[in-house]
N, C-alpha and C positions, 0 to 999 in steps of 0.2 A: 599399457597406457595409464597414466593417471586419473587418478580421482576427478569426474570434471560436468561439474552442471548445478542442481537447484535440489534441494532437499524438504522434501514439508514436512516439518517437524507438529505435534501436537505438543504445543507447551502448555507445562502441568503449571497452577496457579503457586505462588511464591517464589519461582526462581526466574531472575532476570534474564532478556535478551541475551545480552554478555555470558552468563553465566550459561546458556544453552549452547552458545557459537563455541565457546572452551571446549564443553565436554564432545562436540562433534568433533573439533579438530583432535581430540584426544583419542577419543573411538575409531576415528577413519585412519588419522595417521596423517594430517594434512597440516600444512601451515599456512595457509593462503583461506581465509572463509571467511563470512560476514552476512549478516542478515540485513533481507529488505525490510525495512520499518520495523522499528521498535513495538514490541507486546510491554504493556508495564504489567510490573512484578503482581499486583494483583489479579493479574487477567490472564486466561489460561486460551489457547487455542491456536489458529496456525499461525506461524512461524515458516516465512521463506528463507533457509538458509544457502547461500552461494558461493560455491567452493573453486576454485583455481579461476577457470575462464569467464567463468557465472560472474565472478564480481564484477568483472565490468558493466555487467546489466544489472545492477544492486537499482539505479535510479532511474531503470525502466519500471521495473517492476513494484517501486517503492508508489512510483506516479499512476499504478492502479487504483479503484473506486475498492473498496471493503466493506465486510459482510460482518455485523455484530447481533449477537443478542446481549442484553441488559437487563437486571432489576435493581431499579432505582424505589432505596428505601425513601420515603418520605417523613418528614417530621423532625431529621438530623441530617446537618449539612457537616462535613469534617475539612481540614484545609487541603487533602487531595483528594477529595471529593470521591475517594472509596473508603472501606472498611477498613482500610490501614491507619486511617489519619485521626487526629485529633480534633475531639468535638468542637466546633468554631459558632455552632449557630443549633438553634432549636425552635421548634416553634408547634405550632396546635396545627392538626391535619383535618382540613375541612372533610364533609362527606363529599363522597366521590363517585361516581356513578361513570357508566360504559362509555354516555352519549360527552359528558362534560370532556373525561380524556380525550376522547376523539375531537372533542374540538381543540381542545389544547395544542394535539399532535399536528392539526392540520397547520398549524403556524411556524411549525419546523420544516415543511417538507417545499423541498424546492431551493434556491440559492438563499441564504440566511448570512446574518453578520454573527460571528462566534467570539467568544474572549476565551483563552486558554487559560486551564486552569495553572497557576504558580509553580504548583511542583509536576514541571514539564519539562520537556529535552528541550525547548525551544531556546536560541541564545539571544541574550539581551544583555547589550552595550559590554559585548565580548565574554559574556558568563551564561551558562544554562541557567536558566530560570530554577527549577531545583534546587541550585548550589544559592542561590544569594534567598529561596524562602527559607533554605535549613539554617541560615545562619540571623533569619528572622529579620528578613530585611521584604520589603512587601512593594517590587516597584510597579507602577502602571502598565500593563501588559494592554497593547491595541488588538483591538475585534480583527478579526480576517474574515474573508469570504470562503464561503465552503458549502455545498451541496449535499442536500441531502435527497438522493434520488426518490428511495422508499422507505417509509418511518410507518410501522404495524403495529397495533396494539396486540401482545400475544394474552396477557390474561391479566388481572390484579384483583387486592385483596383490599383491606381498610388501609391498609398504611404503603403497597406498595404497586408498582407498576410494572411490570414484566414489557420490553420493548425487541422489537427487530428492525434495525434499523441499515441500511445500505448509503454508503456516505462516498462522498470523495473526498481526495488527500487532504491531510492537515485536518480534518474531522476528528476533535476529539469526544468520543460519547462520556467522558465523566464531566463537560461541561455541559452537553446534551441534557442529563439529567438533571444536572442544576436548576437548568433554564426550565425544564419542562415542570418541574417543581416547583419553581416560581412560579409560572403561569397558573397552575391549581392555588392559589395562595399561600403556599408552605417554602419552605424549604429540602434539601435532598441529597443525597450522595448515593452509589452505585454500593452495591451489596455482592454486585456479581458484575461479569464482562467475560464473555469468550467471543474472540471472534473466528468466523465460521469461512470468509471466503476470503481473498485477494486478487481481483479479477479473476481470471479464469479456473484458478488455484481453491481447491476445496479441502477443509477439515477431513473430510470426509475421507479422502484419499494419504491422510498423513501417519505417519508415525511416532509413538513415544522414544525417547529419548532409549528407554532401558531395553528395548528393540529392534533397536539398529543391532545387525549383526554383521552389517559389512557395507561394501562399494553397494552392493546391486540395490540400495531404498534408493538412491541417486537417481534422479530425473537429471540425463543426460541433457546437454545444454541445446542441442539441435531438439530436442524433441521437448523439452519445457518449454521454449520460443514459438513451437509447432503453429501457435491460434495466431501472430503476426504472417500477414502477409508476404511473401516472399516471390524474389526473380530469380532464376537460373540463368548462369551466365558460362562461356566457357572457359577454356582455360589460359586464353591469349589475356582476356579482359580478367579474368581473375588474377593473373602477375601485375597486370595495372593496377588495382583496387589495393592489393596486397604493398606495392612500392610508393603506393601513396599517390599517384594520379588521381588529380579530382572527377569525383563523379562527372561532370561532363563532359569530359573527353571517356571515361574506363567505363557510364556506363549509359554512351549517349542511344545507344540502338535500345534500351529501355524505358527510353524518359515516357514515352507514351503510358509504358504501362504502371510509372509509378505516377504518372499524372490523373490515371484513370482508377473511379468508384468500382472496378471488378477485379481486383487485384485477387489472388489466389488465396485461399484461408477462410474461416471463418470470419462475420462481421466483427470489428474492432470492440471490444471493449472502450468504457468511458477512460479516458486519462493518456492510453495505448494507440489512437487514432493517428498519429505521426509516423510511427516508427515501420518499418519494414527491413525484411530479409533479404541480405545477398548469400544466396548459395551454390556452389559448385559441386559436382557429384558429389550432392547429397551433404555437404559439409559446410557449414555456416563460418564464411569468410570477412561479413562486412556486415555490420546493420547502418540502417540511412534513415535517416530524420525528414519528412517534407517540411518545407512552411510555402508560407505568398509574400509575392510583395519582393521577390531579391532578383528576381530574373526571369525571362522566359525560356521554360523547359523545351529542348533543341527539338522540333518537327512535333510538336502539338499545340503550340497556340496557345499556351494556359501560362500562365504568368502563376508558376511554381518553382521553388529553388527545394533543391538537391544538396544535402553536404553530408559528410560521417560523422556518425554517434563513435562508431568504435569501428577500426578495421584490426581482426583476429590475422595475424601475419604466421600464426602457425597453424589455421585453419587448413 
């Protein structure tokens, strides 16, 4: 059987995303892989990469909350706001004290309005923002909304902040530091960045690149998915699901249970609270998206709609 599921790679600081997916596909012998969310090149730590059937879950799992630590130098701001960039900004670092940061922090934590920093993936007016700073063109980039669950002070020095911060999607912490920089009256850029989790997904559990020694580091896809709630269905209703019958006819004798807070699994992760498992012996054939608002779900009364994220027809 082929190569096929989620890989947690530890990326080491200086080599890009891209540049870690290559040497996978090269090591495993796969042509089909792709990571969820971009690590930038200064930032060392997990890396979800997904290989043959996994990519279809690339933008489940990109829609998970993340785990960083940071230290944010103070006193030098640079134009990618790490250690890679060029000096743009300087300024005198007030004294600083334990209680002063802690209030700082407390103005980050919870929903915030963010500006990304310039040299970012992000695309503006058909160009990654990257591409038109490098060629020194500086266009107005709009604030987003974005969470910040939990924002820690882990230690600092005269000039620097050490943070642990748990964010949701589109959270970028080299803008974090900026802003946090500003708030103490200075200026700032990242010194350091690894990040630690991906929803359920932990550093902890990954591997270096020059360690991979085969298929078996591979987090099968049924069992990387494992913390999404999941139905078992049989095998009349799994030929429907598979032929493309909409979920309310292929999987109306479960609508209860996708309508209902007890669904099978552990509690959802933040970003992850939609999506659910269609499995048949043991084999993951369908995943399904809930929302409100499109219809009411057949014999429970809830005014919930059912449709497919992806159905796996070789499941």
């Amino acid at each position: 059987m082929a190569v096929d599921g989620v890989l947690l790679i530890d990326k080491e600081e200086g080599m890009t995303s891209f540049e870690t997916v290559r040497k996978v596909r090269g090591t495993l012998g796969v042509r089909k892989a792709g990571h969820a969310g971009t690590l930038d090149k200064a930032a060392s730590g997990l890396l979800l990469v997904c290989i043959n059937r996994a990519t279809a879950v690339q933008n489940i799992l990109m829609g998970s909350s993340k785990r960083y630590s940071a230290v944010i130098r103070l006193g030098t701001e640079t134009d990618t706001l790490d250690r890679y960039g060029r000096v743009v900004k300087t300024g005198p670092v007030p004294r600083i004290t334990k209680e002063k940061i802690e209030r700082a922090l407390e103005n980050f934590r919870g929903p915030i309005r963010q500006t990304p920093p310039l040299f970012s993936a992000i695309h503006h007016e058909g160009e990654r923002l990257y591409k038109k700073a490098m060629k020194g063109e500086r266009p107005s980039v709009k604030p987003r909304d974005v969470v910040i669950h939990e924002l820690v002070l882990s230690g600092f020095t005269n000039d620097t902040i050490e943070i642990e911060a748990y964010a949701s999607k589109g959270t970028y912490i080299r803008s974090l530091g900026r802003d946090i920089a500003d708030s103490l009256g200075t200026c700032g850029s990242l010194t350091s960045l690894r990040r630690l989790s991906i929803g359920p997904f932990s550093v902890v559990n990954a591997v270096r690149l020059r360690d991979i020694d085969g298929p078996e580091a591979v987090v099968p896809l049924e069992e990387a998915l494992g913390y999404l709630p999941a139905v078992e269905v049989g095998e009349e209703e799994a030929s429907m699901v598979k032929n493309g019958i909409p979920p309310g006819r292929a999987l109306k004798r479960h609508w209860a249970a996708f309508g209902s807070l007890e669904l099978s699994g552990p509690r959802p992760v933040p970003g992850l609270d939609s999506f659910s498992r269609v499995m048949s012996e043991g084999r993951l054939i369908a995943i399904v998206t809930r929302g409100r608002g499109l219809g009411t779900a057949v014999g429970t009364g809830q005014n919930t709609a059912l449709r497919y994220f992806k159905v796996f027809k070789d499941g």
